[in-house]
VEXTIDO-487858 format. One line per field, with one value per residue (C-alpha): residue number from 0; residue in three letters; x, y negated, z negated. Coordinates in pm, 1 decimal, always signed. Layout:
VEXTIDO-487858
num <- [NUM, ...]
residuo <- [ALA, ...]
u <- [X, ...]
v <- [Y, ...]
w <- [Z, ...]
end
This chain:
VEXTIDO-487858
num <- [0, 1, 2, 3, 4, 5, 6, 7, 8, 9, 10, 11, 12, 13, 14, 15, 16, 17, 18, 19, 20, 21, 22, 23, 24, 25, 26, 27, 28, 29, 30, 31, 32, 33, 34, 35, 36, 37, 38, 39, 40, 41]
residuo <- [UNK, UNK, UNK, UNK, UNK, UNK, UNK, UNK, UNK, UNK, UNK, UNK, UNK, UNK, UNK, UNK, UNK, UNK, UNK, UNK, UNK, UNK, UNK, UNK, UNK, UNK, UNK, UNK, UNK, UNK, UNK, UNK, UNK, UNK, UNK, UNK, UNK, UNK, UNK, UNK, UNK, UNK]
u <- [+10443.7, +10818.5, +11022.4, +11101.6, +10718.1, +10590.7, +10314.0, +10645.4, +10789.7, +10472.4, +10406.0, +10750.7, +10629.0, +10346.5, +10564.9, +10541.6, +10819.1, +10801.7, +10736.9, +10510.8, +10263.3, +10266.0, +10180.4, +9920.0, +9779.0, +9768.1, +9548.6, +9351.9, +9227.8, +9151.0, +8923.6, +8495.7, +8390.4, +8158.6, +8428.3, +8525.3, +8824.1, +9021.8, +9267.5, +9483.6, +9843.5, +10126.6]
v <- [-5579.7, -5564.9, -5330.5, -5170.5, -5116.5, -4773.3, -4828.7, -4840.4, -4545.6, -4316.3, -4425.0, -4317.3, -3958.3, -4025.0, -4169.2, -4531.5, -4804.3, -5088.9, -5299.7, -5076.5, -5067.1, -5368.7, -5434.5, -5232.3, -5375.8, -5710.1, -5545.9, -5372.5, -5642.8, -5846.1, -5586.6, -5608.1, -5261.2, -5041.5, -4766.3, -4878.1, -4572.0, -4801.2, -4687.1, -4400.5, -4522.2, -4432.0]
w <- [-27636.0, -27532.5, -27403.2, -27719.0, -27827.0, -27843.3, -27572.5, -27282.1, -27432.8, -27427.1, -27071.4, -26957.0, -27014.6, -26803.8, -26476.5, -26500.8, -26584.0, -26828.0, -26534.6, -26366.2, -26708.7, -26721.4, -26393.5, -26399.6, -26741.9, -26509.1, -26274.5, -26504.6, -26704.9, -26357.1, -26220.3, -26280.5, -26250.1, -26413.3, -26468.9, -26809.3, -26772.8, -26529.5, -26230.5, -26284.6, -26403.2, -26151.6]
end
């Protein structure tokens, strides 16, 4: 993914930065929880 994927772009709408999704991809994939939806993005 770079900054000129589609993923980035669609999460703009949303709030979050390029650096902030991927930030919070990081996270995401480091967390063991039953929750399988994951933390609410920015």
């Amino acid at each position: 993914m770079t900054e000129t994927s589609l993923v980035p772009e669609l999460a703009s709408v949303c709030g979050p930065n390029f650096d902030e999704l991927v930030q919070w991809m990081v996270q995401d994939a480091s967390l063991d929880r039953g929750d399988r939806r994951g933390p609410k993005l920015i």
